[in-house]
N, C-alpha and C positions, 0 to 999 in steps of 0.2 A: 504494500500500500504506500502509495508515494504521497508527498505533503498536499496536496491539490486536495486527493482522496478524503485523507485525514482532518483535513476543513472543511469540506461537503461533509462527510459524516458528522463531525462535530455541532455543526450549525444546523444539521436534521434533528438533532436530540436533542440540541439544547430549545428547540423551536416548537417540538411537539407536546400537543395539547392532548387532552383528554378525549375520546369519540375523534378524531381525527385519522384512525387507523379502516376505518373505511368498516370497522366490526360496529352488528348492532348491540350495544348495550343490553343488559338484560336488565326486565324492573317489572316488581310482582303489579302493578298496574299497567303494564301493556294488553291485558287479558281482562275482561270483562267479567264483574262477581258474580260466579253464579247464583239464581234463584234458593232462597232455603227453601224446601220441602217436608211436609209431615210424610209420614208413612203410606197413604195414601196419596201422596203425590200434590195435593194442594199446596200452592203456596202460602207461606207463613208472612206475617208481618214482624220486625224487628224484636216485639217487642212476645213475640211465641204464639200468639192465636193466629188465626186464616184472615187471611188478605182477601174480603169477602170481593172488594173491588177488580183486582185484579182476578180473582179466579171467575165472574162474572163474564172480564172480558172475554178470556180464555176458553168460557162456554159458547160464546158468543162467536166467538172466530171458528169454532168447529171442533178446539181441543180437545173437549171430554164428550161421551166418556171414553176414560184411556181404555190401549186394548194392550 
């Protein structure tokens, strides 16, 4: 490696940045939270009862009943 070499490399690392390496980053929000479900498959609300709302719509769209 000649000096030329050894200042091009130099000034590559001293320069790089984070996410610049053309890799994607990994991060547990890239992925969309799945639904919680009871046992029977209805969805819940936050706070543990049935999300009478959404499981309405879900009837409504054709979802249930499940097969």
């Amino acid at each position: 490696m000649n000096d030329a070499q050894r200042r091009k490399a130099s000034e590559e690392w001293n320069q790089w940045r984070p996410g610049k390496s053309g890799c994607k980053s990994w991060s547990p929000f890239d992925n969309p939270i799945p639904p919680v479900r009871d046992s029977m498959d209805r969805p819940l609300r936050p706070d543990g009862f049935i999300d009478t709302k959404k499981w309405i719509e879900e009837v409504n769209e054709g979802k249930w009943p499940r097969r």
